[in-house]
C-alpha positions, 0 to 999 in steps of 0.5 A, spaced: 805 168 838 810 162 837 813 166 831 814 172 837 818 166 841 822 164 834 823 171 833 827 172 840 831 165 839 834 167 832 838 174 834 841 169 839 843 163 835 846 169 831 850 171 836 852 163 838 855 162 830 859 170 831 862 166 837 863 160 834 867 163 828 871 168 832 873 163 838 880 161 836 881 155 841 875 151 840 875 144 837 867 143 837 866 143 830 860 140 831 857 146 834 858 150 828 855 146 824 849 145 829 848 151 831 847 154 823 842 148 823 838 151 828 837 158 825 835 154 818 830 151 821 827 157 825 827 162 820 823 156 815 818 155 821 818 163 822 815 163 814 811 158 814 808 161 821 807 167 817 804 164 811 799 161 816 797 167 819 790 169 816 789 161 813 783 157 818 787 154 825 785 146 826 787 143 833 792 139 830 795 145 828 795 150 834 798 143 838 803 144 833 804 150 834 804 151 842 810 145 840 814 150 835 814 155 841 816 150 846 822 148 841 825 156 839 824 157 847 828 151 848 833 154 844 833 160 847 834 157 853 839 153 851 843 158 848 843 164 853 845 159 859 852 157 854 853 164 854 853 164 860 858 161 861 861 163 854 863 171 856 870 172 859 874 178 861 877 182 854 885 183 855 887 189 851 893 185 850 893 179 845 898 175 849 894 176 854 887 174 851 890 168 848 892 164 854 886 167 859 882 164 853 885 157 854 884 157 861 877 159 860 876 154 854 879 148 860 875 151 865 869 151 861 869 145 857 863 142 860 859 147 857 860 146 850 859 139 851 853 140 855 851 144 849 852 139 844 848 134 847 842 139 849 843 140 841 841 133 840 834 134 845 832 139 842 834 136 834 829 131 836 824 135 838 825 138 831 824 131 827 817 130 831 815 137 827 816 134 820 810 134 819 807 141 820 805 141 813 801 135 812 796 138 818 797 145 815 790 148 811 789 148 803 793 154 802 787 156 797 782 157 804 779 164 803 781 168 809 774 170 810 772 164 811 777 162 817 776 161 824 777 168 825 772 171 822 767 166 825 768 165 831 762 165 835 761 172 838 765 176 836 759 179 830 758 184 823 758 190 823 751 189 823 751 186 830 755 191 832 749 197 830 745 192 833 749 196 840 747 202 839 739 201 838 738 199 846 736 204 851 741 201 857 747 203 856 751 199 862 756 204 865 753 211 862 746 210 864 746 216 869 750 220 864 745 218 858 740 220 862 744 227 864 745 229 856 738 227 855 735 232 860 739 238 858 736 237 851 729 236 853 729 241 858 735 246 856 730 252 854 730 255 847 736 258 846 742 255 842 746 249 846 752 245 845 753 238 849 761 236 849 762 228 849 770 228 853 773 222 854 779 217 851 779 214 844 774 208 844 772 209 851 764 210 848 762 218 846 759 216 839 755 210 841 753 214 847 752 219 843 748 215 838 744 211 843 741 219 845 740 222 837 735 215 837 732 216 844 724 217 842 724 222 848 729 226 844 727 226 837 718 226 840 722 233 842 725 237 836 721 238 829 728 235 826 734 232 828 741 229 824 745 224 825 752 228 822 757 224 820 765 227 820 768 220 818 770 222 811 773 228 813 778 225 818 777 218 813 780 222 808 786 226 812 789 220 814 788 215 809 790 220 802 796 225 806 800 224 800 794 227 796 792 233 799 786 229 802 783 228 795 781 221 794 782 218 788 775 218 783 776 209 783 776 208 791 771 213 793 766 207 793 771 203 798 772 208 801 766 209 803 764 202 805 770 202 809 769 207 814 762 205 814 765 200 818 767 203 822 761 205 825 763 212 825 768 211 831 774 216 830 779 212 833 778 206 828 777 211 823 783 214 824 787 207 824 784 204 819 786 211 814 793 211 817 794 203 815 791 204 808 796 211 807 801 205 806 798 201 802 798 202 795 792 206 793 789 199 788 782 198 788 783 190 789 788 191 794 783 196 797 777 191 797 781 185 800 782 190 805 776 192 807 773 184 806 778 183 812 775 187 816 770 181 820 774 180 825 775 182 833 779 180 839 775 180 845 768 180 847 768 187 850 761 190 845 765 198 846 772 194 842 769 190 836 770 195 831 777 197 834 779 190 835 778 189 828 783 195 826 787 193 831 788 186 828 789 187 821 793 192 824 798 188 828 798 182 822 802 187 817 807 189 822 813 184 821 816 180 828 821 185 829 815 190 830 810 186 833 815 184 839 816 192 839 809 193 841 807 187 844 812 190 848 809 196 851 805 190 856 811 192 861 808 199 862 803 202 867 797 204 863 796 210 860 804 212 862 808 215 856 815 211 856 821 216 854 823 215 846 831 213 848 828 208 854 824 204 850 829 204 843 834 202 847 831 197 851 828 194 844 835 193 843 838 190 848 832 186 847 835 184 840 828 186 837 830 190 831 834 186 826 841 187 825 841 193 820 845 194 814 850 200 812 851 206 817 845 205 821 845 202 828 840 199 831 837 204 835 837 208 829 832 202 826 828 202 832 827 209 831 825 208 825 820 202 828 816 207 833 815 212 826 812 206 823 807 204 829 806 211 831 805 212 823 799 206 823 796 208 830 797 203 834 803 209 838 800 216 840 806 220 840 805 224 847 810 229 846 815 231 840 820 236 840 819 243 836 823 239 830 818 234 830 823 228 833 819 224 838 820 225 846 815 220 850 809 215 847 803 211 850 798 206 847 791 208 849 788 203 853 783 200 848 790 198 845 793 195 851 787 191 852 789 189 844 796 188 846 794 184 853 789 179 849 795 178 843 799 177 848 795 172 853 793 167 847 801 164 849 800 160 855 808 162 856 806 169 857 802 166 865 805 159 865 808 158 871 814 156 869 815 160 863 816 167 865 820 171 860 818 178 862 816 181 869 813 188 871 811 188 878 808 196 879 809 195 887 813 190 891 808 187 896 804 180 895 805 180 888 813 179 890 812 171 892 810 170 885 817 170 882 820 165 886 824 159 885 824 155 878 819 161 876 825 165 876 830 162 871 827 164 865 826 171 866 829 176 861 827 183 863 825 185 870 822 192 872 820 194 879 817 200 881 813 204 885 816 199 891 819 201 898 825 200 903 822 195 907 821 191 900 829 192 898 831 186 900 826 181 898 827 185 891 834 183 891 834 176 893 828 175 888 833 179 882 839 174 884 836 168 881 834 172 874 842 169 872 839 170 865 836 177 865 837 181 859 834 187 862 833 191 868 829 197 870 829 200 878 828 207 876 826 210 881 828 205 886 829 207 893 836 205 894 841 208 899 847 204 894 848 200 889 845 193 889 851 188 890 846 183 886 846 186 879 853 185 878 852 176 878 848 178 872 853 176 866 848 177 860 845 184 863 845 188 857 840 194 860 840 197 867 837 204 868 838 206 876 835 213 874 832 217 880 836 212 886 838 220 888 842 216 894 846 212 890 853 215 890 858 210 887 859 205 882 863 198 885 869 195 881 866 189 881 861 192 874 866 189 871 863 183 870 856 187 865 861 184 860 854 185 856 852 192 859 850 196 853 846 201 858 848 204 864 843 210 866 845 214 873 842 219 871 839 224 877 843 219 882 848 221 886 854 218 882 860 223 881 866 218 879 866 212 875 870 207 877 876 205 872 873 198 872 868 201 867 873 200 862 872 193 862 865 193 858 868 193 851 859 192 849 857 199 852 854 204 848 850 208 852 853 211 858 848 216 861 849 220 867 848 227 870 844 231 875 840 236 874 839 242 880 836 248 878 832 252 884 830 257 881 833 259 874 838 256 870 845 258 874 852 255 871 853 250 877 846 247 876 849 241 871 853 236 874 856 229 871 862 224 873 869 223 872 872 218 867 879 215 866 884 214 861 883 208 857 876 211 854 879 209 848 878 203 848 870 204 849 868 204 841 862 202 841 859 208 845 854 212 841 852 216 848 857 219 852 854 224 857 855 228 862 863 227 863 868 232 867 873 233 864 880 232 869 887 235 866 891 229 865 898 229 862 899 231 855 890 231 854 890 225 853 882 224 855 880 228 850 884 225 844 882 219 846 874 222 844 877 221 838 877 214 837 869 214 840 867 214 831 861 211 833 858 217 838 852 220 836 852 224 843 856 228 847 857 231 853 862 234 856 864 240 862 870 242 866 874 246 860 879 251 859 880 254 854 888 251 853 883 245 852 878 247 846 884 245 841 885 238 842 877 237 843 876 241 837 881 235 833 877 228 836 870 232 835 872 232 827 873 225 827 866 224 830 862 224 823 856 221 826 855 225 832 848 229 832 849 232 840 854 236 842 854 239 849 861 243 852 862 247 858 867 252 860 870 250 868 866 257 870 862 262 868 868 266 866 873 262 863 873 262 855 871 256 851 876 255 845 871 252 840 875 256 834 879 252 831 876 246 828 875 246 820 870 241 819 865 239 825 860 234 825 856 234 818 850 231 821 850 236 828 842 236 830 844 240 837 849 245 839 850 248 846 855 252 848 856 254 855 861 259 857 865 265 855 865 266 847 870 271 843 865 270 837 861 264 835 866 260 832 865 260 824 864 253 823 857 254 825 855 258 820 853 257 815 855 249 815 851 247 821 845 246 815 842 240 819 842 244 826 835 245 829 837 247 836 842 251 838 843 254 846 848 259 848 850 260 855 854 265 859 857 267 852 857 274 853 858 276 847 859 283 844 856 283 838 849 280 836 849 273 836 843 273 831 848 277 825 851 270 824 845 264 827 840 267 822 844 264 816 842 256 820 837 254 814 833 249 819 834 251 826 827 251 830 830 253 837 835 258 840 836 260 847 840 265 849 842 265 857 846 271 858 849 270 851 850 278 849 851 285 852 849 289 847 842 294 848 838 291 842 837 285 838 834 286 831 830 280 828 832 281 820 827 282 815 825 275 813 831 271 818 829 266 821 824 262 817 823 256 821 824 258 828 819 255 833 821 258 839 825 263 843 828 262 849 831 270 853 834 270 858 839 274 863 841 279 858 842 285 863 843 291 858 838 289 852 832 294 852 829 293 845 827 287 841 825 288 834 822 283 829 822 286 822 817 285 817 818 277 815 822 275 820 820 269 825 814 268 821 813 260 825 815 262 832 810 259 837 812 260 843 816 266 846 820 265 853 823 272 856 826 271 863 830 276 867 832 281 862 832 287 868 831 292 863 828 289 857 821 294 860 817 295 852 814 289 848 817 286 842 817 290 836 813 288 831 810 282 836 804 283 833 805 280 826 807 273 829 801 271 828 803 263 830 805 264 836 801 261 841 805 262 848 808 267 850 812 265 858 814 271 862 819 270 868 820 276 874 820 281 868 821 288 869 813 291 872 814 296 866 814 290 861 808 288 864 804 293 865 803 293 858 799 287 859 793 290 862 787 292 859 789 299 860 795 299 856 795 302 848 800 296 847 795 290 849 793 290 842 800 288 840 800 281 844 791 281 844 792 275 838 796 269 843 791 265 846 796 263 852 800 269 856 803 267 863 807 272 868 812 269 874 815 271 878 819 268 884 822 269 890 827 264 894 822 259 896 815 262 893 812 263 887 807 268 885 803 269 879 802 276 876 795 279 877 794 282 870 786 283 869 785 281 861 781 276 859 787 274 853 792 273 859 791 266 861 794 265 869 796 259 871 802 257 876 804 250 878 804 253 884 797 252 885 800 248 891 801 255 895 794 256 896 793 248 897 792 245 905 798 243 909 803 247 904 809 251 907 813 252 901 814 252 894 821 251 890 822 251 882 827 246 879 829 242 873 833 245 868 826 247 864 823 249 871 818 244 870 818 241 876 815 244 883 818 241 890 812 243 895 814 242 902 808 242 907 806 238 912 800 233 911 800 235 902 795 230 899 799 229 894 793 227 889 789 232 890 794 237 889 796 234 882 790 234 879 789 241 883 795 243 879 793 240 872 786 244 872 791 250 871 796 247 866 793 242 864 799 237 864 802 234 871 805 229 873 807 226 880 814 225 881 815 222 888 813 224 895 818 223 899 819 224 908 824 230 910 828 227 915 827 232 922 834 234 925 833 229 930 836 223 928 830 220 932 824 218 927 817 216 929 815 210 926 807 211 927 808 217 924 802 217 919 802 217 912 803 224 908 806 228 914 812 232 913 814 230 905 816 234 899 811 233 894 815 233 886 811 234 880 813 235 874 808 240 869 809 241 862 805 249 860 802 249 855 802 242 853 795 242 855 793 245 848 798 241 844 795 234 846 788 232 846 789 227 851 795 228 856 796 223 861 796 225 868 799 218 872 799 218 880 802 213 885 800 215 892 804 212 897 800 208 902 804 205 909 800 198 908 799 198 900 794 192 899 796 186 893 799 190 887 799 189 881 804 184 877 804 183 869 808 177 867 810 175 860 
């Protein structure tokens, strides 16, 4: 763990040398020799760390080691604490900058020599470390007969078959016993027993330890032990190959996932590391003698571990410092692709990238690699394949937990670096005094008001935090506190609804790379905003959907003049435009050279002509999100020649005279396009079917004509197709041909669309077809009645809604192909008064009702569609201002969950995590790094 510690102390002296070379009034020469020194010396000890890594580990090494993490820590410190200092208000004159920069240098000429002297200590520190290599193992010591493979305990494979040969099982004794008396006692007809649960949790020891049970095998004549494993072997080790194994590794691979025991978790990490590894005999072999190893003592875990550490000794720091990281988030929790990417970030995990790639681009490129080894599940993807959401299972958090216990730093009590504390109570008065110094990142969740106070004075003293998470904080206002953190790099206030303004005094975030107001409040920003020069993700808008999606139902803030000057900015969302003298905002945009996304709403038709000229100048840009200032006002798109060539997403929302013509056919990479409010005359399709890659259209009251016609053979890589609100259409028809990969087909509130899809019955991928207040005649079609049922008999996964204001029903349709399932499940649920559904995808159910176990709904809500999350519960407030404070717990509160249909056949294991609120909550949990 002392490379992690030196690989998070060399982005930092990089930076200190950056400064060094640009600061024009400093005469410290010394300093910008010392400070180069320091990463000579850190990245030599990163290699020889690395080149020890799988050699035997004497004590003396190992104290040497724990030294070398002490000295980069050191380092660490030092550095950020000048920094500190060293950061000072950006003038956008030069006259300016050069004599705020001598009045800083004069006010803190201190710190420099404060910094050169700190330099020496940590230099002698370096001296007594000279003679690491003389301690170091004969570089010619065979790994397999390192201290890692002989540790005590931790057993061979054949240690680990020995496992399976006990009757008792601890913990799936009742269960064992369950499956062994329906195989006995089941009759003579054809049984088959389903093992379900999370990968390593125990199904194929289990199920070994029943197969050779005497009692079983005395009551069947034959019986056989199956082995799938070289199928799914084969899948992940040879994907490139067709999953054909090559005639000279059938033997190695045959001996490799005999170790593995025949679980499949270790079998399918195992194949994903071998299907980047060249496919050499030698190398193979290697591979396989390296599999003797196991962290932990947990007899369930040994073959896992093994993978896992072979795994994780193959990634480089960087990544290793990426996976470690997932320490930070609850079990089993899926964490947002763009939060994590951009916490690694400001945590300057990824390595500084060369050419035209960001750093959130190589971190992308980071969470494919760990997803692709199988240390990371990808929990949810979108239709084009990119990632939404990630976890780690729990037998790979128990791994990441361990790897990151073997540093002491990581419970010391006086070297906390990262901090999570997953409900503010008793765990808060561990993070005090000298323990809070030294801490970089800090997230809180699941706390509540009364706590507010302690978190803030606990945060004050974080001086040297880089990273700082309330997502979901109970907050009526911004915290005054976060504003004195000079090096905050990361702040995320999502879901604080009642944060409605922005303090100038955020002036002083001179490093804030994010800002998330998402689903806050916040209406306007600032113009102090401008000030942070390093910004480049400012992220916030608000959604407000009640029912179906309405025009107002998106809102976002407004900016100033001067955005220009915010050229780092790769996110900018969601942004109302108010009319200034001359456009000058919107040619601004322009300058913003580094944006990848782009939101903006409040426009006019006069203003699409100098939106259109700063949108040309944005060659990166992949995100585009424009909106008219109401539903019937034009959107002047038309006149620009040569958009974005990268553009991935496009949404278009407001009156159109005509798809404008740079979007076919020279949006080649676009894979998601929406029109909305477009109410165009002529067929969109005549024109978007020309899109080579596009995956997804949404049409929301797009197009008034009758019909809409899927030619012969357009469309090829469609996936989904969202209708709605097309009042005059009555005929769809789908042509030999055409959409040939749709999965999923979304049809809402087209009032006389009353027959099936023409041609519906030759989809046959499509695996879910959503239906939202639908005229009774297209429905009747569904019956089992009906002549049409044939035509949609083939889609597994068939669902009917209808809404009326606060309450949501679903459709009885008797056909046992039509799957009903209804978030509502709730309505039918003890204590629930009403129902309403928001979000923009309307994925989320507000249930309000008065003594709602919140828990028990979810899960009731998750048997229907099989993927549910708990948002917040929250206390609606009477109309007398009069509050009881006995008032019991669960009583009066709109209970938020967010569903996801379909998502259930999708992913083998979804992830259903609850926080239930309690009055008097008992010590919760805190995870220290």
């Amino acid at each position: 763990m002392a490379e992690i510690a030196i690989a998070a102390a060399i982005p930092l002296v990089e930076e200190a040398i950056l400064y060094f070379n640009n600061h024009k009034l400093n005469r410290e020469n010394d300093l910008r020799t010392e400070v180069p020194n320091l990463r000579t010396w850190l990245k030599g000890m990163q290699a020889f760390l690395r080149d020890q890594e799988s050699k035997e580990t004497t004590e003396s090494l190992k104290h040497k080691v724990e030294q070398a993490r002490d000295v980069a820590y050191d380092i660490e410190d030092v550095l950020d604490d000048f920094m500190l200092h060293a950061f000072h208000q950006h003038h956008r004159h030069d006259i300016f900058n050069t004599l705020h920069d001598l009045a800083h240098y004069v006010k803190h000429w201190s710190s420099f020599s404060d910094l050169s002297s700190k330099i020496q200590k940590i230099k002698e520190k370096i001296n007594n470390l000279k003679d690491f290599a003389t301690i170091a193992p004969d570089a010619n010591t065979n790994p397999s007969e390192s201290g890692e493979s002989s540790s005590p305990g931790l057993g061979t494979a054949h240690q680990v078959m020995r496992l399976l040969d006990h009757n008792d099982i601890v913990g799936f004794e009742r269960i064992r016993e369950d499956v062994i008396h329906q195989l006995i006692h089941g009759g003579l007809e054809l049984m088959t027993i389903s093992l379900v649960g999370r990968g390593g949790s125990g199904k194929t020891i289990l199920a070994k330890n029943v197969y050779d049970s005497t009692d079983v095998r005395g009551k069947f004549d034959c019986h056989a032990w199956v082995h799938a494993a070289c199928d799914l072997f084969h899948k992940r080790a040879f994907q490139s190959r067709d999953r054909e194994c090559p005639p000279e590794l059938r033997s190695v691979s045959e001996k490799i996932v005999e170790k593995c025991e025949g679980s499949p978790l270790a079998i399918a990490t195992v194949g994903a590391l071998l299907s980047m590894k060249p496919m050499d005999l030698i190398q193979w072999n290697k591979f396989h003698d390296s599999l003797g190893t196991v962290i932990g003592d947990d007899a369930n875990l040994v073959i896992i571990s093994r993978i896992l550490r072979q795994s994780y000794r193959e990634l480089s720091s960087n990544h290793r410092s990426c996976f470690l990281y997932f320490t930070m988030f609850p079990e089993d929790c899926s964490i947002e692709r763009g939060r994590l990417i951009r916490m690694w970030v400001a945590e300057r995990f990824v390595a500084c990238p060369r050419g035209e790639k960001t750093s959130e681009e190589v971190a992308e490129e980071y969470l494919d690699e760990l997803i692709g080894r199988n240390l990371v599940r990808a929990s949810r993807r979108d239709l084009d394949g990119r990632i939404r959401s990630c976890r780690v299972q729990s037998v790979t958090l128990e791994f990441i937990i361990q790897k990151s216990e073997e540093d002491q730093s990581t419970v010391s009590a006086d070297n906390i670096r990262r901090l999570s504390v997953r409900k503010a109570g008793t765990a808060l008065s561990q993070v005090t005094g000298d323990r809070a110094e030294k801490v970089r990142s800090a997230f809180f969740s699941g706390w509540y008001k009364p706590c507010s106070r302690k978190i803030g004075e606990i945060v004050d003293n974080f001086k040297l935090l880089r990273v700082l998470d309330l997502q979901d904080a109970p907050l009526d206002e911004f915290p005054e506190y976060v504003v004195s953190l000079t090096l905050l790099r990361y702040l995320s206030l999502r879901n604080a609804t009642k944060i409605k303004e922005v303090p100038k005094s955020i002036k002083k975030l001179l490093c804030l790379e994010t800002l998330d107001l998402r689903q806050t409040g916040v209406t306007k920003l600032p113009e102090q905003i401008l000030h942070l020069h390093n910004l480049r993700h400012l992220l916030a808008y608000r959604y407000d959907v009640k029912n179906y999606v309405d025009f107002d139902s998106v809102q976002g803030v407004e900016i100033f003049a001067g955005i220009e000057y915010l050229t780092n900015l790769q996110n900018l969302s969601l942004v109302k435009y108010k009319p200034d003298k001359h456009c000058k905002i919107l040619n601004e945009l322009g300058k913003l050279t580094q944006l990848r996304k782009l939101g903006l709403f409040h426009l006019k038709s006069a203003d699409g002509k100098h939106l259109c000229t700063s949108i040309e100048k944005m060659k990166n840009l992949r995100t585009l999100d424009v909106r008219s200032t109401r539903e019937e006002e034009y959107l002047n798109m038309e006149s620009m020649l040569h958009p974005p060539p990268n553009l991935q997403r496009l949404y278009l929302k407001g009156r159109l005279h005509k798809i404008p013509e740079w979007v076919c056919p020279s949006l080649n990479h676009l894979s998601k396009i929406g029109l909305k409010w477009s109410k165009l005359e002529a067929s969109p399709l005549d024109c978007l079917q020309h899109l080579p890659e596009l995956v997804e259209l949404e049409l929301v009251d797009a197009y008034t004509g009758v019909k809409l016609v899927f030619a012969v053979g357009s469309f090829k890589k469609l996936k989904k197709l969202h209708v709605e609100k097309l009042d005059q259409l009555h005929t769809v028809v789908i042509q030999e041909g055409a959409v040939p990969d749709l999965q999923k087909l979304v049809l809402c509130n087209c009032v006389e669309l009353k027959m099936l899809p023409l041609g519906i019955n030759n989809l046959s991928r499509v695996e879910e077809l959503l239906l939202y207040e639908m005229p009774k005649e297209f429905i009747a079609q569904l019956h089992k009645s009906s002549k049409d049922r044939v035509m949609v008999s083939h889609i597994p996964i068939i669902r009917s809604f209808t809404l009326d204001a606060y309450k949501r029903s679903l459709d009885s349709i008797p056909s046992e192909s039509l799957h009903k399932s209804s978030p509502p499940a709730g309505y039918r649920h003890e204590g629930v008064n009403s129902v309403m559904i928001e979000g923009e995808d309307k994925d989320k159910v507000v249930v309000i009702g008065d003594g709602i176990d919140a828990a028990c709904l979810t899960r009731s809500l998750r048997k229907k569609v099989g993927h549910a999350t708990l948002v917040s519960v929250e206390v609606l407030k009477p109309k007398d201002p009069v509050e009881k404070e006995d008032k019991k717990p669960g009583k009066d509160k709109p209970v938020t969950i967010q569903w996801t249909s379909g998502y259930c056949c999708q992913y083998q294991y979804p992830q259903l995590y609850l926080c239930k609120p309690v009055s008097d909550p008992e010590p919760p949990p805190c995870s220290i790094m």
